[in-house]
C-alpha positions in Angstrom: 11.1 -19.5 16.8 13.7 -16.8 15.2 13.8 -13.8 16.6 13.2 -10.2 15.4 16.7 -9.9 14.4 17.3 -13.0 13.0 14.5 -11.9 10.8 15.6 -8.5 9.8 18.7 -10.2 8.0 16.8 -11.8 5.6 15.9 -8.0 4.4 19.5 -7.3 4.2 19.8 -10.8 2.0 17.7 -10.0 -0.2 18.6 -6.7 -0.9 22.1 -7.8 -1.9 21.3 -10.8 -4.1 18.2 -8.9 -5.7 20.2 -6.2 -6.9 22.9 -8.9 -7.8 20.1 -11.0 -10.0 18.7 -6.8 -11.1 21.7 -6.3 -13.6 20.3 -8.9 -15.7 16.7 -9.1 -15.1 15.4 -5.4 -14.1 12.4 -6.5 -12.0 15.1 -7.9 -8.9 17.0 -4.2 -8.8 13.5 -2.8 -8.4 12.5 -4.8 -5.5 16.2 -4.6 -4.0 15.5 -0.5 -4.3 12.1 -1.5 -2.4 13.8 -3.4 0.5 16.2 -1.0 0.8 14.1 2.1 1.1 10.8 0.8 3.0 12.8 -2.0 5.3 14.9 1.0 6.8 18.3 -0.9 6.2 20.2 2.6 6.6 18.3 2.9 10.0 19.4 -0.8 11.3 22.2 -0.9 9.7 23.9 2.9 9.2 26.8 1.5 6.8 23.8 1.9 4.5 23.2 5.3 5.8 26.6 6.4 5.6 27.0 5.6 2.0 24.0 7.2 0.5 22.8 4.2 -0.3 18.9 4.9 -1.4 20.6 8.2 -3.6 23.1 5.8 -4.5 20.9 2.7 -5.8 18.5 4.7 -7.1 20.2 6.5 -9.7 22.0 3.0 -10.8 18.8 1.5 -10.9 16.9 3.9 -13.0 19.3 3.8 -15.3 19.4 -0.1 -15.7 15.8 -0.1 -15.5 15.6 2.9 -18.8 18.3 1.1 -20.6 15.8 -2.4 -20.3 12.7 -0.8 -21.3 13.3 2.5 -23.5 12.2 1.3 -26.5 9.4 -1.7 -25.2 7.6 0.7 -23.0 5.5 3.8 -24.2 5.4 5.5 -20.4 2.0 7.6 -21.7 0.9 5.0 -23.6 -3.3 5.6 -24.8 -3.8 2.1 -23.3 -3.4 3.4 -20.2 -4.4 7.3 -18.4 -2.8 6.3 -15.0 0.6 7.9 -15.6 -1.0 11.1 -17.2 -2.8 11.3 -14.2 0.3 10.7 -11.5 2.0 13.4 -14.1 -0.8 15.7 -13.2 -0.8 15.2 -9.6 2.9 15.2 -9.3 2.8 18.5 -11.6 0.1 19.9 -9.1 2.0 19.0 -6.1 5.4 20.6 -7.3 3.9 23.7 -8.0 2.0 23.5 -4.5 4.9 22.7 -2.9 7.0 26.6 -3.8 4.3 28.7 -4.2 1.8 27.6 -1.7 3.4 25.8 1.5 3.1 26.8 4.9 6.4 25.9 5.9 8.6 24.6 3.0 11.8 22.9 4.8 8.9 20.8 7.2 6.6 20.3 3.6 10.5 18.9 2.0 11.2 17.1 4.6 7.7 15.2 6.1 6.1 15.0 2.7 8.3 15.6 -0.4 11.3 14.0 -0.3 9.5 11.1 1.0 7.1 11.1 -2.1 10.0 11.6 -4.5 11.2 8.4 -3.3 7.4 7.2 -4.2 7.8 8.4 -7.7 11.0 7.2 -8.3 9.7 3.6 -7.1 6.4 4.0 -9.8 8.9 4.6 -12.4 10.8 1.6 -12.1 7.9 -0.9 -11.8 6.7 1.1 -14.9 9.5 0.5 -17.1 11.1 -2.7 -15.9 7.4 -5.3 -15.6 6.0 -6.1 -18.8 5.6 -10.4 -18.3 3.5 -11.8 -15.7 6.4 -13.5 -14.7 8.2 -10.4 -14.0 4.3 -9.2 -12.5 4.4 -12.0 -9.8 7.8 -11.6 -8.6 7.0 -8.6 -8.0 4.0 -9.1 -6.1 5.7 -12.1 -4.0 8.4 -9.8 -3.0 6.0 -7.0 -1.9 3.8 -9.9 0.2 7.4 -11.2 1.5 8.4 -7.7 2.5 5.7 -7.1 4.6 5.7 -10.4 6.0 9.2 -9.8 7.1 8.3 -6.3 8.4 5.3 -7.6 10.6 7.5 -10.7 12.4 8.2 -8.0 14.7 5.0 -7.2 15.9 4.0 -10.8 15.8 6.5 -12.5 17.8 5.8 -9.8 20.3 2.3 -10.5 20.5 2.6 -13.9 20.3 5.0 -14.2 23.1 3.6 -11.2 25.0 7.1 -9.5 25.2 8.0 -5.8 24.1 5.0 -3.3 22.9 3.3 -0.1 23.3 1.8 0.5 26.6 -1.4 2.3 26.7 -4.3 3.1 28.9 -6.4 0.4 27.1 -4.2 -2.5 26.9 -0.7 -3.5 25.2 -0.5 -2.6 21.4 2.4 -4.9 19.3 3.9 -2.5 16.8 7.3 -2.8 14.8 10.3 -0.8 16.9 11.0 1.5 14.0 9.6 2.2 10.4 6.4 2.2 8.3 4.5 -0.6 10.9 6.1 1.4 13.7 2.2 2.7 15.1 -0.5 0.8 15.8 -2.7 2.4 13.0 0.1 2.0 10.6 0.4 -1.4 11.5 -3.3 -2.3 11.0 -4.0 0.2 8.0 -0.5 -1.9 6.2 -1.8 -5.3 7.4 -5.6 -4.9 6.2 -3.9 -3.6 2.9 -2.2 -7.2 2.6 -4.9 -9.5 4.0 -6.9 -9.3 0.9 -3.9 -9.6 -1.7 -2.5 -12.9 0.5 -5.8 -14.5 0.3 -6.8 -13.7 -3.4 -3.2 -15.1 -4.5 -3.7 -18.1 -2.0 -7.3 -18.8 -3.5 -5.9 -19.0 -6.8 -3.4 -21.4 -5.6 -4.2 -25.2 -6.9 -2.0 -28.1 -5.0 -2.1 -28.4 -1.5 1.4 -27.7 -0.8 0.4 -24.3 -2.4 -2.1 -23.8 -0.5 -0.3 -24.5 2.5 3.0 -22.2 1.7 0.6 -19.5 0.5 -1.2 -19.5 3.9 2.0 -18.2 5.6 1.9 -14.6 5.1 -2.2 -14.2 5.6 -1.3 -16.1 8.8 1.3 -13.5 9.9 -1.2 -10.4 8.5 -4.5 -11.7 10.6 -1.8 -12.0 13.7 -0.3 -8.8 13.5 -4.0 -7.0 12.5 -5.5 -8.5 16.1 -1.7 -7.7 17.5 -2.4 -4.1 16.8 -4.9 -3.3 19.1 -6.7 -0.8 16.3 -10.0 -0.7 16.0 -9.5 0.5 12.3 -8.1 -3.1 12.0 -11.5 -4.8 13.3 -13.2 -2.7 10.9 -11.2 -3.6 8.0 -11.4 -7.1 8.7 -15.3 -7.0 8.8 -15.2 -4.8 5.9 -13.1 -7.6 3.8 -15.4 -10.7 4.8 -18.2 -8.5 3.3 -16.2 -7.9 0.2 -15.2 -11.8 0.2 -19.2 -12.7 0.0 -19.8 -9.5 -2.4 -17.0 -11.6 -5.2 -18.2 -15.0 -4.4 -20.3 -17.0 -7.0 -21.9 -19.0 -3.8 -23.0 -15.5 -1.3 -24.8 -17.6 1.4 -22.5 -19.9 1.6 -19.5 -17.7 1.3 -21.2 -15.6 4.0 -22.3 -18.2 6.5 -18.4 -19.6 5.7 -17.2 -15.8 6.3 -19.1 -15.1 9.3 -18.0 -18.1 11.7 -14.0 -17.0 10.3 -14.5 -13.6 11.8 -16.2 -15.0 15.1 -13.5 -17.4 15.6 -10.9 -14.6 15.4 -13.1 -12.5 17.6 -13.4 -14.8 20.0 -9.7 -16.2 19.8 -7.9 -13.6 21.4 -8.6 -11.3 24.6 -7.3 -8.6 22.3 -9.2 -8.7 19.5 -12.3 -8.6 21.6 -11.7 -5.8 23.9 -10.3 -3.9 20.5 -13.8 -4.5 19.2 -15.2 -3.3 22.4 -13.7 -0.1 21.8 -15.1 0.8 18.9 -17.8 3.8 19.4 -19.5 6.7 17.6 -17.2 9.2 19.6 -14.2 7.4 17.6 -15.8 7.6 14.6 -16.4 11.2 14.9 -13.2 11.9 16.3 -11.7 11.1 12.6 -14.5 12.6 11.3 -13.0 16.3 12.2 -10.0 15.6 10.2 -12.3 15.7 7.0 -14.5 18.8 8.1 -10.8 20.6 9.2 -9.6 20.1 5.5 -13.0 21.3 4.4 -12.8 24.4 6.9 -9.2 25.2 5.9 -10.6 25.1 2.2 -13.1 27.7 3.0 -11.0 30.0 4.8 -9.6 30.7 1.2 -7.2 28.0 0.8 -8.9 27.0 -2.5 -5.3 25.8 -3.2 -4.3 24.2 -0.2 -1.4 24.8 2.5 1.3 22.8 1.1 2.2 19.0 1.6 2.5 18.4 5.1 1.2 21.6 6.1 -2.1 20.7 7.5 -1.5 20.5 11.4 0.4 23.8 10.7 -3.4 25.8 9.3 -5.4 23.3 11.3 -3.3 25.2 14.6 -3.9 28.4 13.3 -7.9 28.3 12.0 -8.8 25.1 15.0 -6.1 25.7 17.7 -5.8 21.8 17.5 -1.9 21.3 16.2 -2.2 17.6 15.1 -2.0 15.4 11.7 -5.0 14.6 9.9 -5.7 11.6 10.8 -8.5 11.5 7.7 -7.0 11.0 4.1 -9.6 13.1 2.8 -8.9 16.2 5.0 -5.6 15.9 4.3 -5.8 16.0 0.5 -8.6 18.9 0.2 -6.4 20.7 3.3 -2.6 20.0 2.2 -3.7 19.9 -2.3 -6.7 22.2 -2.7 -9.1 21.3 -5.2 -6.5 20.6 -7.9 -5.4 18.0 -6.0 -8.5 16.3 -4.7 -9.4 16.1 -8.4 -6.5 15.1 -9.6 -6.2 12.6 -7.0 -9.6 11.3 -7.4 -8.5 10.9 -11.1 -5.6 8.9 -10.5 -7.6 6.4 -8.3 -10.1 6.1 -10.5 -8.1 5.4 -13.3 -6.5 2.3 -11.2 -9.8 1.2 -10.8 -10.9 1.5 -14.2 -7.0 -0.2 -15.0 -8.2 -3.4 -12.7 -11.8 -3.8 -14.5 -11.0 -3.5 -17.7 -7.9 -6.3 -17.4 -10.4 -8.2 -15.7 -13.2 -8.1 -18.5 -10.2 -8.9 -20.7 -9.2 -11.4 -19.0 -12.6 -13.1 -18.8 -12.9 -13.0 -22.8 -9.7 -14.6 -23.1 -11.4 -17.4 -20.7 -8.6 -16.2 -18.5 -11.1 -15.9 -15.5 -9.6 -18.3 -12.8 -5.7 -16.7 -13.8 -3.5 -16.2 -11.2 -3.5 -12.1 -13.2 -7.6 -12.3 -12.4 -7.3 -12.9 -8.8 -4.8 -10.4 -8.2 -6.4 -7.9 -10.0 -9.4 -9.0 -7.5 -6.6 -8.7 -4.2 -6.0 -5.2 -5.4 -9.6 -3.8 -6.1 -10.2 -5.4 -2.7 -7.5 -3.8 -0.9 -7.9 -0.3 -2.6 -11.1 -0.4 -1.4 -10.2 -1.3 2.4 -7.6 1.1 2.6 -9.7 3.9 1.2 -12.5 2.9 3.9 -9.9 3.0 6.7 -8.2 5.9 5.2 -11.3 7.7 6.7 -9.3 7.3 10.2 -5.6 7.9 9.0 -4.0 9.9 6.5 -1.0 8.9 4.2 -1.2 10.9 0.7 2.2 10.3 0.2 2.3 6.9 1.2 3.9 4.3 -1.7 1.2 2.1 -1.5 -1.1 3.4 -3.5 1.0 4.2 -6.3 2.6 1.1 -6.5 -1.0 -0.4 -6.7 -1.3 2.1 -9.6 2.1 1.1 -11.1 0.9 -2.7 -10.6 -2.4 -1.9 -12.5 -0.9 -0.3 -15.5 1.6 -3.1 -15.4 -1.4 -5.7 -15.7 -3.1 -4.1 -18.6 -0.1 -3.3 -20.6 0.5 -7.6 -19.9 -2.8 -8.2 -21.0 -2.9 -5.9 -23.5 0.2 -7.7 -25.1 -1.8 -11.2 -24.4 -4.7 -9.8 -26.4 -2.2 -8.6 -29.2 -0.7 -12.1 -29.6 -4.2 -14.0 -29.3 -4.8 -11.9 -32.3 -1.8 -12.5 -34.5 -2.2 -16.2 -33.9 -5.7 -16.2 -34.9 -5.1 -14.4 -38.2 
């Protein structure tokens, strides 16, 4: 079995031949921009640091992907209200940002710059998907990225070498980067468990199936790896949402149920993570919410900047500490502009997913591989908003590349629709 390191090449691999294969077809210099940025190649490898390479890329990359899509692309298109809303919220958070931060250079620096990077990623899918072959390239090389990025914490687990010692037992986490804690690493993993499976189910041969199987494989590992018990609750939360979408519920459930025992019962660490779980938890990331909500009414009706919260959660709760609670954090760091527009935005990728959906199912498009993944997404939205109730990440890219993905679907099947039309004429 390879090892970490052997691994982490293929990262740097596909960087260089996806931004090779980007000059001509946009969609590869957007995913090379992707590996570059949220595989940390300038922290494993500084010649990347050294030469400025995510500034660098970026700016040749939005240019290639502008120059592809200028014309094709209307970026506030009526079809669609999610990038008015991102607009908004991005508008919201600037001006946030120098009027009302705490501490502006630890707002730029934890928060901003990182989100910047987020934008700058939304853009690009924007402008350079607009064929569902471009659409699943994409999405194979976001499920391959995290694969590659959760080998780490898998072979570790699997051959019981490296980790995080704690009081509790041994948690299997990634050395460096975004699956570097062991909520991260669960919170990223239960995010990708249910687009791996809905892609896999709408595979059709067997060798499919079988090839498809690999990354939900390595997701389920590094989820019971972990050692969070946010992961045992997203797991229980997606075998619910697996019987809630199936034609067949008993079945489906019954099917569902002796899955999660088996996983339960598998390891020694899945079991005692389980064990953990307890109302005292629960309520322990429960104060993050009712912190943002106190900060809010000591008159910071427009929040304490991005970033900012451990900084008024010190001051008002003597309790110097992140969130830990997605909701605190956006009423405590955004204000009520931004938990509206927020709430706006995320909506709007719902409403993105059902209508391509319902589209898709008057085309008699319903069993699509575009159906199923609008499925994945809804179903992994909905997991990371449930386990977003124990860990914060506002600025995180996933969810605005789930938004970028949405638009990207309807404008695809919006086009379909158009073309159905013309040919029935």
């Amino acid at each position: 079995m390879p090892t970490p390191d052997q691994i982490r090449i293929i990262s740097v691999l596909l960087f260089i031949i996806s931004f090779a294969i980007g000059m001509k077809r946009p969609v590869y210099a957007v995913i090379s921009y992707m590996l570059l940025v949220y595989c940390k190649l300038s922290s494993y490898y500084p010649v990347f640091g050294a030469m400025n390479a995510e500034l660098v890329f970026a700016l040749i990359i939005i240019v290639r992907v502008s120059l592809y899509n200028s014309i094709n692309v209307k970026f506030f298109s009526g079809q669609s209200q999610v990038n008015k809303y991102l607009l908004y919220f991005i508008t919201w958070l600037t001006i946030n940002f120098l009027v009302f931060a705490w501490n502006r250079s630890y707002s730029w620096e934890h928060a901003v710059y990182h989100f910047i990077k987020v934008v700058i990623l939304y853009y690009m899918i924007v402008m350079a998907i607009d064929t569902e072959n471009d659409l699943l390239i994409f999405f194979w090389a976001f499920l391959i990225m995290f694969a590659v990025l959760a080998y780490e914490p898998v072979y570790g687990f699997v051959f019981q070498t490296g980790g995080s010692q704690h009081m509790y037992g041994t948690n299997y986490i990634s050395e460096i980067g975004i699956l570097s804690g062991h909520v991260a690493l669960a919170n990223n993993m239960n995010q990708m468990i249910p687009l791996a499976f809905y892609i896999w189910f709408a595979a059709i041969t067997i060798k499919q199936k079988i090839i498809y199987a690999i990354p939900l494989c390595i997701f389920i590992t590094a989820v019971i790896g972990s050692g969070s018990r946010g992961g045992v609750a997203g797991l229980a939360l997606f075998g619910l949402l697996i019987i809630y979408n199936s034609r067949n519920k008993i079945k489906t459930g019954a099917i569902a149920t002796i899955v999660l025992i088996i996983i339960a019962f598998s390891s020694n660490q899945m079991a005692s993570t389980a064990g953990r779980i307890s109302t005292d938890s629960a309520e322990g990331r429960f104060v993050g919410l009712t912190h943002g909500i106190g900060m809010f009414m000591k008159g910071n009706i427009f929040g304490v900047g991005p970033g900012c919260y451990l900084f008024a959660r010190q001051k008002y709760f003597s309790y110097y500490m992140e969130s830990h609670n997605i909701y605190g954090e956006v009423i405590g760091d955004l204000g009520l502009p931004g938990v509206v527009l927020w709430f706006l935005f995320i909506r709007q990728v719902f409403y993105n997913l059902a209508e391509s959906k319902k589209k898709l199912v008057s085309a008699l498009m319903g069993k699509s591989k575009l159906y199923w993944l609008c499925t994945g997404i809804q179903c992994s939205l909905i997991i990371r908003l449930f386990i977003s109730m124990g860990s914060h990440g506002l600025y995180y890219f996933y969810w605005y590349v789930m938004a970028a993905m949405s638009f990207s679907i309807l404008t695809i099947i919006n086009n379909i629709e158009s073309e159905l039309l013309i040919k029935n004429k």
